[in-house]
C-alpha positions as CSV (number, residue, x, y, z in Angstrom):
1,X,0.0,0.0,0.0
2,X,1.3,3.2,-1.1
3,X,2.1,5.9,1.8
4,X,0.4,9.3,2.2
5,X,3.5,11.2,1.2
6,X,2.9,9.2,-2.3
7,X,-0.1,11.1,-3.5
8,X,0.2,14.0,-5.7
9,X,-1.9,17.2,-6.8
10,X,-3.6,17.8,-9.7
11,X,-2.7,21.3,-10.0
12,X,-4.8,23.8,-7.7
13,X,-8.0,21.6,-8.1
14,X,-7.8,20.1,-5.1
15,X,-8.0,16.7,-6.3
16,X,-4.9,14.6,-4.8
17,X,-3.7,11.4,-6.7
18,X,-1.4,8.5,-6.5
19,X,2.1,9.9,-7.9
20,X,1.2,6.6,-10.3
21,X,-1.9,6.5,-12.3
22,X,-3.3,4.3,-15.2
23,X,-3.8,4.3,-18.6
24,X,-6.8,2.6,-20.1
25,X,-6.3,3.4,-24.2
26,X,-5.7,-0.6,-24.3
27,X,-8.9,-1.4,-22.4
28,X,-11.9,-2.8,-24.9
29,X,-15.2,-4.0,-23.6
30,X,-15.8,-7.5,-24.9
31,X,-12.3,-8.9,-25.1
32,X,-10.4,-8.9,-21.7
33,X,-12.9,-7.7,-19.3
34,X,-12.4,-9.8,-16.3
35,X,-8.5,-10.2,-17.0
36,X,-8.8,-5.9,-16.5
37,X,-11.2,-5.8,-13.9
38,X,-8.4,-8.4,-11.7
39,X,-6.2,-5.9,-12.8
40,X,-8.0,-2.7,-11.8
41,X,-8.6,-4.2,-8.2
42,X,-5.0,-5.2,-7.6
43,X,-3.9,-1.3,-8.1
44,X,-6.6,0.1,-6.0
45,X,-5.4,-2.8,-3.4
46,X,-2.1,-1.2,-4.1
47,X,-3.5,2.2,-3.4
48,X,-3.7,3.6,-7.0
49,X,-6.4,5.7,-7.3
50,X,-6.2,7.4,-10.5
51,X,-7.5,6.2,-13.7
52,X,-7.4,7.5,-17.5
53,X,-9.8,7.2,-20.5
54,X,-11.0,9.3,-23.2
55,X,-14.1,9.2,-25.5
56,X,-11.8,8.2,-28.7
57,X,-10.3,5.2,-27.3
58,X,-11.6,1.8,-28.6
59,X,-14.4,4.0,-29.7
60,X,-16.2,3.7,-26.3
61,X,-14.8,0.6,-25.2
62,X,-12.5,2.3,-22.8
63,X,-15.0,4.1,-21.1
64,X,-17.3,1.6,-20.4
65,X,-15.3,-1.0,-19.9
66,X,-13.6,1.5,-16.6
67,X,-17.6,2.1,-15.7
68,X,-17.9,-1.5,-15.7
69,X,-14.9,-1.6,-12.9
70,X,-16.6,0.8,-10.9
71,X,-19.8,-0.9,-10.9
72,X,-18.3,-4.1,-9.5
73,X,-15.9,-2.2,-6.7
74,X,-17.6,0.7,-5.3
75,X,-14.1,1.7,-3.4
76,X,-13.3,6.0,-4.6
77,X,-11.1,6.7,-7.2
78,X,-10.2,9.3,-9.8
79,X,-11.5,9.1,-12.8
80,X,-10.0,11.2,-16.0
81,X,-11.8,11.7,-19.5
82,X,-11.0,13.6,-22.1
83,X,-13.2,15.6,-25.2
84,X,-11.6,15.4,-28.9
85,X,-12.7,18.8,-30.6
86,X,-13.1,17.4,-33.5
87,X,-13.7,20.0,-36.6
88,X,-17.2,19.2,-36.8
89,X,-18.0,20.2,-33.3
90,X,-18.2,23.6,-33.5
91,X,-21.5,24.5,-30.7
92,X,-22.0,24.2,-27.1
93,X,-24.4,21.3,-27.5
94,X,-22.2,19.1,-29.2
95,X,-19.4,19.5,-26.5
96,X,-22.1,18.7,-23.6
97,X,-23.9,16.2,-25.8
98,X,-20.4,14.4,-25.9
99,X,-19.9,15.0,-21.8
100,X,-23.2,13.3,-21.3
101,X,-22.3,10.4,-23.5
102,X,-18.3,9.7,-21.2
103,X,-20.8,9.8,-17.8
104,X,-23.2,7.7,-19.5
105,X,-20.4,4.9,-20.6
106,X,-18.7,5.6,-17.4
107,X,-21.8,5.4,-15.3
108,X,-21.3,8.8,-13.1
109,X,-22.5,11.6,-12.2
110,X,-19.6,13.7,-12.3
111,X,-16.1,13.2,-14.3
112,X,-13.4,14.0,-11.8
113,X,-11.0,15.8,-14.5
114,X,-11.6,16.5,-18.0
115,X,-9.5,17.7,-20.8
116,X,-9.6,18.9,-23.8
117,X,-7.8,16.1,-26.0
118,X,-5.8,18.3,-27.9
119,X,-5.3,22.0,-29.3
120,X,-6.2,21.4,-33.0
121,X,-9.8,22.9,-33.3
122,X,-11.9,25.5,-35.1
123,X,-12.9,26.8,-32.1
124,X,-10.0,29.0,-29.6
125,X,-8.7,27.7,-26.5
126,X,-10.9,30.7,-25.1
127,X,-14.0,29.0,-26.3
128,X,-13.3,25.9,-25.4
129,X,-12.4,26.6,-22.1
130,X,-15.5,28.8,-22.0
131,X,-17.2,25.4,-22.4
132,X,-15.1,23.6,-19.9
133,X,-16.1,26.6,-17.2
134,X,-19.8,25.5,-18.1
135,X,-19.5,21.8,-17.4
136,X,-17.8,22.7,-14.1
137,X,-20.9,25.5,-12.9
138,X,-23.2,22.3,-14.3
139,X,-21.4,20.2,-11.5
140,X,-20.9,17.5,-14.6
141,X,-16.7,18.1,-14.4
142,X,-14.5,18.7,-11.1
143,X,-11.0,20.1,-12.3
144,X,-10.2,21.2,-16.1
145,X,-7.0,19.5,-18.0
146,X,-6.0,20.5,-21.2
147,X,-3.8,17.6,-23.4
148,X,-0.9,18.1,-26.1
149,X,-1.1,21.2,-25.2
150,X,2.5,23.4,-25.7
151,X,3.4,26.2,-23.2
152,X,2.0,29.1,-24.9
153,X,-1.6,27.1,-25.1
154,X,-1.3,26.3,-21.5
155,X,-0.9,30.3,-20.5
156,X,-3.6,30.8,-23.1
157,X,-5.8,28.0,-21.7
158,X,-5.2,29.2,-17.6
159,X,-5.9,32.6,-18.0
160,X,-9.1,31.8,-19.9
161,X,-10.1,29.6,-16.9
162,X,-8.9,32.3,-14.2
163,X,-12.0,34.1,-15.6
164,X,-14.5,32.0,-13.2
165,X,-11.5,31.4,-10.6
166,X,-10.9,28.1,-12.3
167,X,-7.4,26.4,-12.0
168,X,-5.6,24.5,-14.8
169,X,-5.6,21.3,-13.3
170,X,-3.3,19.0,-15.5
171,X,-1.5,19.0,-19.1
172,X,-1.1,15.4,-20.6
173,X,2.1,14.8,-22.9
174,X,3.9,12.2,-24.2
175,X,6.7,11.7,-21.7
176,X,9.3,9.7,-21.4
177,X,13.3,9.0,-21.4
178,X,12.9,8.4,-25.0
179,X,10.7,11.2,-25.0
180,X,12.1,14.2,-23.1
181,X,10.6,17.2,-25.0
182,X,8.7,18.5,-22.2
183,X,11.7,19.4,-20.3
184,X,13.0,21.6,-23.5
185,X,10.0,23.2,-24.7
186,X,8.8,24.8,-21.7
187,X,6.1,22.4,-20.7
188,X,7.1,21.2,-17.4
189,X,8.6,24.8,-16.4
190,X,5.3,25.8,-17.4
191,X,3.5,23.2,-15.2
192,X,5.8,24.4,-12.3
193,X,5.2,28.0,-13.0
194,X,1.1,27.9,-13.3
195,X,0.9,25.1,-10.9
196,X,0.1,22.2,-13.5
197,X,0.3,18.5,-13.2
198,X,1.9,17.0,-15.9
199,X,0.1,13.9,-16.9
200,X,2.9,11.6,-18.5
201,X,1.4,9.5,-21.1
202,X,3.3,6.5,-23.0
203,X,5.8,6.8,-19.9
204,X,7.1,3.5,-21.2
205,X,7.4,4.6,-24.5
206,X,4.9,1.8,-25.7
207,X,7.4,-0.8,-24.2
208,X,10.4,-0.1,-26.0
209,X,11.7,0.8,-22.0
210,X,10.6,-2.7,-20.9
211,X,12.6,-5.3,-22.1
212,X,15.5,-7.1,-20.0
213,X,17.8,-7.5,-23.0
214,X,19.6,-5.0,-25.0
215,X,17.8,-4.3,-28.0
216,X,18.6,-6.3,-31.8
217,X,21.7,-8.6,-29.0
218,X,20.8,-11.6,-28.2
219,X,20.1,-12.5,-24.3
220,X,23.3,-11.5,-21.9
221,X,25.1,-10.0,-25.3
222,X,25.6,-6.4,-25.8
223,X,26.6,-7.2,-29.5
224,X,26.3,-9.5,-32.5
225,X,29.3,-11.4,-34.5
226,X,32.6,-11.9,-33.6
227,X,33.7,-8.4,-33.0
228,X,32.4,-5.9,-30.6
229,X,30.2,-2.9,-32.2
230,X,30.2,0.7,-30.4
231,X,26.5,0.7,-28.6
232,X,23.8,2.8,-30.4
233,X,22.8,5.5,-27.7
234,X,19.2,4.1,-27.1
235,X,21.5,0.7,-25.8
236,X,23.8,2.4,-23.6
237,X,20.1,3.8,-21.9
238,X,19.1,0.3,-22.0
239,X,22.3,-1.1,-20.5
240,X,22.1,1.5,-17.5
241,X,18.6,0.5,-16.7
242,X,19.3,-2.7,-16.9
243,X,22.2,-2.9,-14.6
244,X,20.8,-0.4,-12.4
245,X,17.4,-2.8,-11.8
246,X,19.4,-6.3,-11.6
247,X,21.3,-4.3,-8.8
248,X,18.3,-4.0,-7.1
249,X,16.2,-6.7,-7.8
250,X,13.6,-4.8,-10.0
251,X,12.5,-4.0,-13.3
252,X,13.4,-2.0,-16.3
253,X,10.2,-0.9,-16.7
254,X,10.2,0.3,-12.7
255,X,13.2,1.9,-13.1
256,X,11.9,3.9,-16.1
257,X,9.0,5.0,-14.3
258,X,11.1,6.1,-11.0
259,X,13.1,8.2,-12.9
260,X,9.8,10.2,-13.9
261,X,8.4,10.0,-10.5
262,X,12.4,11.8,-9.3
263,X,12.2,13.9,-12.2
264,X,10.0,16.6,-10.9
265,X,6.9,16.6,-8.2
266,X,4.3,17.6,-11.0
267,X,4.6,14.7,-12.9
268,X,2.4,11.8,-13.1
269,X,3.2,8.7,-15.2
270,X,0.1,6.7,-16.5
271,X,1.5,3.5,-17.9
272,X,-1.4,0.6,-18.7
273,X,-2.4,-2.2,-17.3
274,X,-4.3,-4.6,-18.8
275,X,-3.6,-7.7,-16.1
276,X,-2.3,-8.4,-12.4
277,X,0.7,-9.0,-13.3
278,X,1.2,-5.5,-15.3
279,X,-0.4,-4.1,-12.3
280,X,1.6,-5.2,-9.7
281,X,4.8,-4.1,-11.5
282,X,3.4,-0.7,-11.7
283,X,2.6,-0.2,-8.6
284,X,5.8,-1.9,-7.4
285,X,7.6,1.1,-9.0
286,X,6.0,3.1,-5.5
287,X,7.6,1.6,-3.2
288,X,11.6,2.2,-3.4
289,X,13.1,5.3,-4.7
290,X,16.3,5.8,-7.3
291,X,19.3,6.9,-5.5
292,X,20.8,10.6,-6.3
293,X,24.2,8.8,-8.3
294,X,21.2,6.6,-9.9
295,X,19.2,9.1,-11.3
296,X,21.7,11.2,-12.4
297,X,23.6,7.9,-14.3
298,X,19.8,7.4,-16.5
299,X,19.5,11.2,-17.1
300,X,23.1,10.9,-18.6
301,X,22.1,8.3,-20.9
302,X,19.0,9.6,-22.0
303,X,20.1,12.9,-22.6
304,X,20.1,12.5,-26.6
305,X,16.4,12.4,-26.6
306,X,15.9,16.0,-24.7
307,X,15.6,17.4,-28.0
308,X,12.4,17.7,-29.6
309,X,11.4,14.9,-32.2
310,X,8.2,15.6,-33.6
311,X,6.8,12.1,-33.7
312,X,3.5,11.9,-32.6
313,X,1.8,8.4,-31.1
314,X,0.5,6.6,-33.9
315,X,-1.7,4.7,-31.6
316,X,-3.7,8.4,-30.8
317,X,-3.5,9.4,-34.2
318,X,-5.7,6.1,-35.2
319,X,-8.0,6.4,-32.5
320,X,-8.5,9.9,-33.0
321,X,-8.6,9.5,-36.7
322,X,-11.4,6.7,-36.1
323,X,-13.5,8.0,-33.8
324,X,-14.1,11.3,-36.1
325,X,-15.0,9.5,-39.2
326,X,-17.3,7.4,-37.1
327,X,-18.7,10.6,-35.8
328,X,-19.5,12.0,-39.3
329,X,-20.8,9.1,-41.0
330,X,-23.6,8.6,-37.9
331,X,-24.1,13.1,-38.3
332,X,-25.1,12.3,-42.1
333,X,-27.3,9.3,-41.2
């Protein structure tokens, strides 16, 4: 069980949350629903309470399939959602016809923090925060996030919300020791600055900071053939993660996510979980802490990926992709 001092804020919301959260954009209704459910239990046994969906994944799925969990265990937890402003919804009653539909799937009352999915609208971050600011007065949303959002759209996004003495909650980006552009342009010195949680989605950089062997070596080899190769930087990263977690007796993957939880008090890693055994790792990454010479050896290696790369999650881009042509074909129905 994690300890109090393990909790973190989401922003000036006052909504506090396990410095580890969950990511559901793997979670469909229909095809591992009990192996997920065993799996959302053991990290609220664990004492992780906060849980991330969003409209667009799994068209649904997600959604419902996290409503289903808190149907069958009634113990509180944070629940996150997220509203994809797509360029066919353009009026007030599209964004509140799409927050009714999350609470419907999810099966409550009131969404504990909602964000706009990301900054590529029609409408202004003004507007749409306008409309965030409504859902809150309409009791439907407790805290405002904003995702993918860069610093400039954060500023633009908080002062908007300071209108009706509303907070920015939380900013969720793609973060990650593969995946270090937040710390080079201006995100998380913006999240320390306004008071921001940064949400850290893909934390595990869709596994590619899981595996126990050095990548394209076989098992125990740092190189192929008879002569040894210089490493490529992503396996010197690999090699320092691996040696620092057989020194202690855990995981690369744990390692990886300590490193985030050292790197800064506003952030929040959200890797999935789609069984006990994913869960317990997870939240196994809670309960030791890197060492100062530790950290700093990881930060070392990562440091070719501070710069910023451009790449965007395919994963998001399908789902997002998806979910609007889905939404169009059912408008000309």
């Amino acid at each position: 069980m994690i300890q109090e001092n393990q909790y973190r804020s989401l922003g000036a919301s006052g909504i506090k949350v396990s410095s580890l959260g969950t990511g559901t954009n793997r979670w469909a209704q229909g095809k591992n629903d009990e192996a997920v459910f065993q799996a959302y239990q053991s990290l609220v046994d664990a004492g992780v309470n906060f849980f991330d969906t969003a409209e667009v994944y799994n068209g649904g799925k997600s959604e419902r399939l996290l409503g289903a969990c808190l149907q069958r265990d009634h113990r509180p937890v944070v629940i996150a959602s997220k509203f994809a402003p797509l360029p066919t919804r353009l009026r007030r009653r599209q964004f509140m016809n799409a927050l009714d539909a999350s609470l419907s799937r999810l099966g409550v009352l009131t969404i504990d923090l909602y964000y706009i999915h990301f900054p590529y609208s029609l409408l202004s971050i003004e507007t749409l925060m306008d409309l965030m600011a409504q859902a809150v007065e309409a009791g439907k949303v407790r805290a405002v996030g904003v995702s993918n959002f860069n610093a400039k759209q954060m500023h633009r996004a908080a002062t908007r919300l300071g209108r009706y003495h509303i907070p920015l909650a939380a900013n969720q980006v793609r973060y990650n020791l593969l995946q270090r552009q937040p710390e080079e342009n201006g995100v998380l010195d913006t999240c320390r600055e306004l008071n921001v949680a940064l949400v850290a989605y893909r934390p595990l950089e869709g596994g590619r900071l899981k595996s126990n062997t050095v990548p394209g070596a076989p098992s125990g080899s740092p190189s192929t053939g008879g002569e040894a190769k210089a490493a490529s930087k992503e396996e010197v990263l690999q090699q320092t993660l691996e040696a620092i977690a057989q020194q202690r007796g855990n995981s690369v993957s744990q390692v990886a996510l300590n490193w985030l939880l050292r790197r800064d008090e506003h952030v929040i890693p959200i890797p999935g979980a789609t069984s006990v055994r994913h869960a317990s790792e997870n939240a196994g990454t809670l309960s030791w802490e890197l060492s100062n010479d530790e950290f700093a050896a990881i930060d070392q290696a990562s440091s070719p990926w501070k710069q910023y790369t451009g790449r965007a999650s395919r994963k998001f881009l399908k789902d997002v992709v998806n979910f609007g042509v889905k939404r169009w074909f059912q408008g000309r129905s």
